[in-house]
C-alpha positions in Angstrom: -102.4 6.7 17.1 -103.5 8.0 20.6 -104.7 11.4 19.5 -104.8 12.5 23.2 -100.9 13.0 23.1 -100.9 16.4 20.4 -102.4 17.9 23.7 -99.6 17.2 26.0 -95.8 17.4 26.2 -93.7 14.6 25.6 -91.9 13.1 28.6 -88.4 14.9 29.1 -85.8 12.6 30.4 -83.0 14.1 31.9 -82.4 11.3 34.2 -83.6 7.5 34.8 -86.3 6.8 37.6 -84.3 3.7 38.4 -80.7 3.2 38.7 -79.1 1.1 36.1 -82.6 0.6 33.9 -84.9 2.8 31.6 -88.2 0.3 31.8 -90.0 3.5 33.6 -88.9 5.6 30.8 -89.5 3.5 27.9 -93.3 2.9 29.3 -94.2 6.4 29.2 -93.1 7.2 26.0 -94.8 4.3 25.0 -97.6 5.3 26.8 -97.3 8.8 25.2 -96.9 7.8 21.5 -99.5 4.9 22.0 -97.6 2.2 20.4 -94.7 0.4 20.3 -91.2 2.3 19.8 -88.0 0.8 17.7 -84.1 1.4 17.4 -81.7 -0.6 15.1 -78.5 -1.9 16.5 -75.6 -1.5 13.5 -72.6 -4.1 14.7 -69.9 -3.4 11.9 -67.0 -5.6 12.1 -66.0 -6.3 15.4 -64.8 -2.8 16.4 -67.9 -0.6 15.7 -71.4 -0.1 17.1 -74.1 2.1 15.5 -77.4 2.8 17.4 -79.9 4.5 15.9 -82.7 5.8 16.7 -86.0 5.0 14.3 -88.8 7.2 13.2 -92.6 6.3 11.5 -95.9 5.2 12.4 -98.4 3.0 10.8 -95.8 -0.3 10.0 -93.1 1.8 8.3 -89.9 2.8 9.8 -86.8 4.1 8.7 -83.5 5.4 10.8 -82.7 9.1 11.6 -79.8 11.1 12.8 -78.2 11.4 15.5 -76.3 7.8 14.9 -74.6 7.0 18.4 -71.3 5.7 17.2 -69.7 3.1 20.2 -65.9 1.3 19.8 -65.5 -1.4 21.4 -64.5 -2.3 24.2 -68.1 -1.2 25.7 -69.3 -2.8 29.2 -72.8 -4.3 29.0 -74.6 -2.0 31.0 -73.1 1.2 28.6 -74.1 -0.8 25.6 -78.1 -1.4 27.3 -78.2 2.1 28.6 -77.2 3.3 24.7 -79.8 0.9 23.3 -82.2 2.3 25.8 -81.2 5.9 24.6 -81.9 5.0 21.0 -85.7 3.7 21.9 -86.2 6.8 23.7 -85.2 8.8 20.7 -87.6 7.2 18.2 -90.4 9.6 16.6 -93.7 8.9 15.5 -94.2 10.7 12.8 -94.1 10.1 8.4 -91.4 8.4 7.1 -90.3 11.2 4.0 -90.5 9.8 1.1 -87.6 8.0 -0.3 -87.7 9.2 -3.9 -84.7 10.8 -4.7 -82.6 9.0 -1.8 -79.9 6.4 -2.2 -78.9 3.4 0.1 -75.4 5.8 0.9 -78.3 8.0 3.2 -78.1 5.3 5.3 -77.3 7.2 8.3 -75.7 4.4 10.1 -73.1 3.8 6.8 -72.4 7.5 6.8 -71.7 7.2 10.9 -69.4 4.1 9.9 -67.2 6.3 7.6 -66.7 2.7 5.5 -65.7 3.3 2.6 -68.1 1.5 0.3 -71.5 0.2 0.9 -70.6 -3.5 -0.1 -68.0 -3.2 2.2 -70.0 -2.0 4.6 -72.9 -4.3 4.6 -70.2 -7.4 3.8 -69.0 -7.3 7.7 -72.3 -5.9 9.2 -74.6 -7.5 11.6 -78.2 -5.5 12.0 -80.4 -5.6 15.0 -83.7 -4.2 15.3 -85.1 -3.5 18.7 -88.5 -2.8 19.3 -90.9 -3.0 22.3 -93.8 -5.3 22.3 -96.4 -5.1 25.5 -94.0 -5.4 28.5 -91.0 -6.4 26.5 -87.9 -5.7 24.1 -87.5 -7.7 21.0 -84.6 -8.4 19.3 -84.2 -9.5 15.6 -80.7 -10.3 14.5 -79.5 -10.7 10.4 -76.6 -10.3 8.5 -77.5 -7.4 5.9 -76.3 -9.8 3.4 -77.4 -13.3 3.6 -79.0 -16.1 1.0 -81.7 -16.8 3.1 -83.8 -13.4 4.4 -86.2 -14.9 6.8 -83.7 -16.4 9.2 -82.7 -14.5 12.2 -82.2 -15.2 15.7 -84.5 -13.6 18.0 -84.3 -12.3 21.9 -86.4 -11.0 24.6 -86.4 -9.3 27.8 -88.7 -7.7 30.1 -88.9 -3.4 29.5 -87.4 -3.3 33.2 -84.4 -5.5 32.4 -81.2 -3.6 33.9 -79.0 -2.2 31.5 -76.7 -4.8 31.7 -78.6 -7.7 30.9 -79.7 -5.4 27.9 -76.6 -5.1 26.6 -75.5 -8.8 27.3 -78.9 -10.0 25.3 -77.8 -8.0 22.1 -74.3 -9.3 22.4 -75.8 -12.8 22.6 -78.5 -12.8 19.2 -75.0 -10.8 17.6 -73.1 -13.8 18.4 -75.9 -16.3 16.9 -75.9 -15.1 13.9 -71.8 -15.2 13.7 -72.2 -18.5 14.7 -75.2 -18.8 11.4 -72.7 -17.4 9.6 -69.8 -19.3 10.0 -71.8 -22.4 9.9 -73.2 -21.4 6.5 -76.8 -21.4 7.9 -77.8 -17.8 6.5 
């Protein structure tokens, strides 16, 4: 943890550097933090899109609240500049303990309204984003699935425009349908 950072302000951003792309943005609060940052992509169904924002440090992570809820239809480049949102949301700081909690916490199945969490995790799709050096990683599963350690994976540069952002999640979203029709995972 860069211990440097409890001495100065974390970067405000009230409006992107660039046009149509948060790389700028996403660097400094990188920069600031001094590791990598993470969001999870919800895709419910084929009407809803959760993005939340993650928080923890030291290899655990959980989601918090505010849950950006998104209906589709969504253009690409609202869908990256929402994903870009969620990263620059994330806080480093402790997971609280999960004692006491149950799985209908989840604050992206409480943002879904669904009405059960088998039913909710039956038709869900999750993406975890998360930078790595100069890029975005995405890793694509169904919640449910026989086989845990398959996923189809993406990756962009941090200055990738918002629309080819938004287009990549679509893209490992639609692998995993595809898995999942197929009887892959």
């Amino acid at each position: 943890m860069n211990l440097s950072r409890f001495f100065r302000r974390r970067p405000r951003f009230s409006e992107r550097s660039l046009p149509n792309r948060s790389g700028c943005e996403i660097f400094r609060l990188r920069d600031y933090f001094g590791h990598e940052l993470h969001c999870t992509v919800s895709i419910h169904g084929d009407e809803q899109i959760l993005i939340a924002p993650m928080l923890g440090c030291g290899g655990l992570y959980a989601e918090q609240d505010p849950v950006e809820l998104l209906v589709e239809p969504v253009e690409d480049a609202a869908l990256g500049e929402k994903v870009c949102d969620g990263l620059l949301r994330f806080e480093a700081r402790d997971v609280p303990p999960m004692a006491g909690r149950k799985k209908s916490d989840w604050p992206s199945y409480r943002k879904s309204g669904a009405r059960s969490m088998k039913a909710f995790e039956r038709h869900l799709t999750w993406v975890r984003i998360q930078t790595r050096n100069g890029e975005l990683i995405f890793d694509a599963y169904p919640a449910l699935t026989n086989h845990p350690g398959v996923s189809v994976n993406g990756m962009l540069a941090i200055s990738a425009s918002h629309a080819e952002i938004g287009a990549l999640l679509r893209r490992v979203v639609r692998g995993v349908t595809a898995m999942r029709r197929d009887g892959v995972i």
